[in-house]
C-alpha distance (Angstrom), angle and dihedral (degrees) to the residues before:
residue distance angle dihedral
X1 . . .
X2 3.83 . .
X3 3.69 113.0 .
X4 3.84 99.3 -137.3
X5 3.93 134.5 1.4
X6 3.89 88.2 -106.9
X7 3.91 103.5 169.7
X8 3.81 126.0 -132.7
X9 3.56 114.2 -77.7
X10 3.67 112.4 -111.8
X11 3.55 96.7 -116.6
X12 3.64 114.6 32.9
X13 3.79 110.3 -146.9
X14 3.49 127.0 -163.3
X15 3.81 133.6 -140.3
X16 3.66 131.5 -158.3
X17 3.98 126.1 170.8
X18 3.25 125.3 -141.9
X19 4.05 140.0 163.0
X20 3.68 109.0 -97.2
X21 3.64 86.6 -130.9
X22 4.10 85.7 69.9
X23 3.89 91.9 65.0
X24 3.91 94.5 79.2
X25 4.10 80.1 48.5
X26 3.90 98.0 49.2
X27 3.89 94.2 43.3
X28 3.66 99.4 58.4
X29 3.40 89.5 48.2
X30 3.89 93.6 41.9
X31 3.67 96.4 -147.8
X32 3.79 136.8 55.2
X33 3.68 116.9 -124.4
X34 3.68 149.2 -161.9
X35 3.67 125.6 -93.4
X36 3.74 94.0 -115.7
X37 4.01 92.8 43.1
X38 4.16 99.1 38.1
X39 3.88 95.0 135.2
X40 4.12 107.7 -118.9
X41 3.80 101.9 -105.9
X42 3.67 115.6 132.6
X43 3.61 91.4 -113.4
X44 3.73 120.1 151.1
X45 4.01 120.3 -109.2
X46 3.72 123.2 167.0
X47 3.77 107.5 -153.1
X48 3.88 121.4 -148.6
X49 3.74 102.8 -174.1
X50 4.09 132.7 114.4
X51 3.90 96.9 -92.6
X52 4.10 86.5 -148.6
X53 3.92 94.4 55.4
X54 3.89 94.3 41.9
X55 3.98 84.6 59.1
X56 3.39 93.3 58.4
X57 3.61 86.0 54.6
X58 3.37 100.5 65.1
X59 3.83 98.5 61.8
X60 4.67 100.2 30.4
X61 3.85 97.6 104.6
X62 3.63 126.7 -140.9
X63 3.81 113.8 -137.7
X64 3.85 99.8 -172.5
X65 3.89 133.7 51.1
X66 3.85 113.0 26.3
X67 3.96 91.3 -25.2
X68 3.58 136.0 -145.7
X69 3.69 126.5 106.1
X70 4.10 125.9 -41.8
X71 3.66 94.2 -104.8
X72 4.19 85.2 63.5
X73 4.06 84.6 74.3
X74 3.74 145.0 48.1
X75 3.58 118.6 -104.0
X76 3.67 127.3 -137.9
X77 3.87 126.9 162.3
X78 3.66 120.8 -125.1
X79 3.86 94.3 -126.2
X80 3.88 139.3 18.2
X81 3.97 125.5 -107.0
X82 3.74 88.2 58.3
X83 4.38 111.8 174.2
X84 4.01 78.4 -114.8
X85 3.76 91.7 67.8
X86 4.39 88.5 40.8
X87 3.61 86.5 53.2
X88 3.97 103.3 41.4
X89 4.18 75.5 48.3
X90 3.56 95.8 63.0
X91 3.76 108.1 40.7
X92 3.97 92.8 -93.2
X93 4.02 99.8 135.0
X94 3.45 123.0 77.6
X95 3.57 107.0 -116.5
X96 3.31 98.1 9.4
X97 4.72 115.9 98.1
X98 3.84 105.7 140.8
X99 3.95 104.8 100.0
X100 3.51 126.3 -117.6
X101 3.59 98.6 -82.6
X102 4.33 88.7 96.5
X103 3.81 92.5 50.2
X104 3.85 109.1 102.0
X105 4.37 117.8 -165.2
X106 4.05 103.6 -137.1
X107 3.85 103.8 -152.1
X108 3.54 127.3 -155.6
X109 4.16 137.9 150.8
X110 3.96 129.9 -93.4
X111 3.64 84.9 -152.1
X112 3.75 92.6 52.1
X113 3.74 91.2 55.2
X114 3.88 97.6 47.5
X115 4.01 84.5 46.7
X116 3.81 91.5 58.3
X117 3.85 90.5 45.8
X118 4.10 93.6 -123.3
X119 3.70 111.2 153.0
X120 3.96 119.1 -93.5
X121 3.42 143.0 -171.6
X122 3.75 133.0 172.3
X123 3.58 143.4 173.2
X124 3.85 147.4 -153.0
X125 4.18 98.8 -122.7
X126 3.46 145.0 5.0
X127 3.49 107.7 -28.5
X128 3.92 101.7 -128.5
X129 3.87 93.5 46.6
X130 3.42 109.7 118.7
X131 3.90 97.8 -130.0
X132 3.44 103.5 47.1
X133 3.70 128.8 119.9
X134 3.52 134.0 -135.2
X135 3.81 138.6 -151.4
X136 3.99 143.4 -173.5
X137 4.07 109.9 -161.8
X138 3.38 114.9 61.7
X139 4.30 83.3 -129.9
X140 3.79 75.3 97.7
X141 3.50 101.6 62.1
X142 3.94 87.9 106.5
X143 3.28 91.9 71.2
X144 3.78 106.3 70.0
X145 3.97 116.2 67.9
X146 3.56 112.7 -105.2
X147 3.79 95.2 -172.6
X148 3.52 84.1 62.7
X149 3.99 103.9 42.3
X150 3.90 91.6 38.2
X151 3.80 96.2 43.3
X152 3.44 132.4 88.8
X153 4.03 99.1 -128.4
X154 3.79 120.5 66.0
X155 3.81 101.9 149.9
X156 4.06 114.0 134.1
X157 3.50 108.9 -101.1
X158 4.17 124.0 -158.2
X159 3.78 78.1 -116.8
X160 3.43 99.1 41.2
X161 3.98 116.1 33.6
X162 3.82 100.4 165.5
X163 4.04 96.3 53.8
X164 3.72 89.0 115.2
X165 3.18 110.4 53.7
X166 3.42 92.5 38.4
X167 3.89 87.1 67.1
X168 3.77 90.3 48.6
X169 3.81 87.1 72.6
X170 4.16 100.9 154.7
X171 3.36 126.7 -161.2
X172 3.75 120.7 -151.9
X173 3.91 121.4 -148.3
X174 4.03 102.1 -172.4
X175 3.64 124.2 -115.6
X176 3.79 101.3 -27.9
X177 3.84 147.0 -5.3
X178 3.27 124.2 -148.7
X179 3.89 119.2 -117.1
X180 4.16 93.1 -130.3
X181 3.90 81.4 66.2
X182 3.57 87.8 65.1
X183 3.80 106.5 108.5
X184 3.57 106.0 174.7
X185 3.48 152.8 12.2
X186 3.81 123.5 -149.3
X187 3.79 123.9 -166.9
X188 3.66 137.9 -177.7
X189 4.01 99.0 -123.0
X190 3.94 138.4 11.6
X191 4.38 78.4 -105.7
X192 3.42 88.9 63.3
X193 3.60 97.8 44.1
X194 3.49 92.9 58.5
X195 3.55 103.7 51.3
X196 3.70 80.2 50.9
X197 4.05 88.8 50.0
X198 4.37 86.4 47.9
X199 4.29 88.3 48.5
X200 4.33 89.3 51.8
X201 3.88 90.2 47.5
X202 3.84 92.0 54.6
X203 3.77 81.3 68.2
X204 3.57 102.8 43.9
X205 4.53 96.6 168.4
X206 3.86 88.4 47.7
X207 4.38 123.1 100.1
X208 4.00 105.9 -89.2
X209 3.77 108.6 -144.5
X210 4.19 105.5 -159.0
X211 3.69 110.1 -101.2
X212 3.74 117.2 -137.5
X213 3.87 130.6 -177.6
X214 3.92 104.2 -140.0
X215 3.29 110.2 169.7
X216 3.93 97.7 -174.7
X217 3.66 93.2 75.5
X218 4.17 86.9 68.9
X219 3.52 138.7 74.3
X220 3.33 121.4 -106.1
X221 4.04 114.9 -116.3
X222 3.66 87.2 15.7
């Protein structure tokens, strides 16, 4: 049940985390992909995802939108704080142990990517949960909780035992997205920003999203 009748925000941003290491990667290429569409290049890319959960994500089918399974698109979440971020924080992923001072948030716009007619899909939860629901006009924006995916607090509550994944609320852009869609870039500190600043020069005739330290969209101690 949502917790309040919070409306959609005017403009819907989108957040996607990545390694700053990966920026190198997704400028040469100009665009970010999918897993199932990342073009065979010998390019570096550190991933920082739960190996188990992406397996599950190559075979959970999506039966709206363009279709296919969730590895066929790009996720991005539809706010920032996600449990992802928590976890990668506190040691949680296999692999993973430096903090989340190297994870960047790439930013762009829902309404940007129905504008440019790219496919889209997007849902109200955690994408492998077997209850939630998916959606491909952004119409149905009101029916994800924005208290929730905006807020700061998404632990389950004896009240509440859906709160998080309700705040893991993905949206899918299919196949690709191309890096000049790329609005923003958030960062935890001004140190961060400017080794994200140093990374944009090296490509001097490529789109320049602004770069922004905002440290609200981290945990603390993480």
């Amino acid at each position: 049940m949502k917790e309040n009748n919070m409306t959609v925000p005017p403009k819907v941003r989108l957040f996607r985390l990545t390694h700053i290491d990966n920026l190198d990667t997704l400028l040469r290429r100009e665009a970010l992909h999918a897993p199932l569409h990342t073009p065979d290049d010998g390019l570096p890319y550190r991933t920082i995802h739960d190996s188990s959960i992406q397996e599950k994500r190559y075979h959970r089918s999506i039966h709206c939108g363009p279709g296919g399974v969730i590895h066929d698109y790009l996720p991005f979440y539809l706010g920032p704080l996600s449990p992802m971020l928590y976890k990668l924080g506190k040691g949680g992923v296999e692999g993973y142990d430096e903090g989340v001072e190297p994870l960047v948030y790439l930013i762009a716009r829902a309404e940007d990517v129905a504008a440019r007619n790219i496919g889209f899909v997007f849902s109200d939860g955690h994408g492998i949960a077997a209850f939630t629901q998916w959606f491909d006009t952004l119409d149905s924006l009101d029916k994800l909780d924005w208290h929730v995916i905006l807020g700061r607090d998404w632990s389950d509550t004896a009240e509440d035992n859906d709160r998080k994944r309700r705040k893991q609320a993905e949206f899918l852009i299919y196949q690709s997205l191309p890096w000049d869609m790329i609005q923003g870039i958030a960062v935890l500190n001004e140190t961060m920003a400017d080794r994200v600043k140093a990374i944009l020069a090296q490509f001097p005739d490529i789109h320049h999203p602004t770069v922004h330290p905002v440290p609200q969209w981290y945990y603390q101690g993480g």
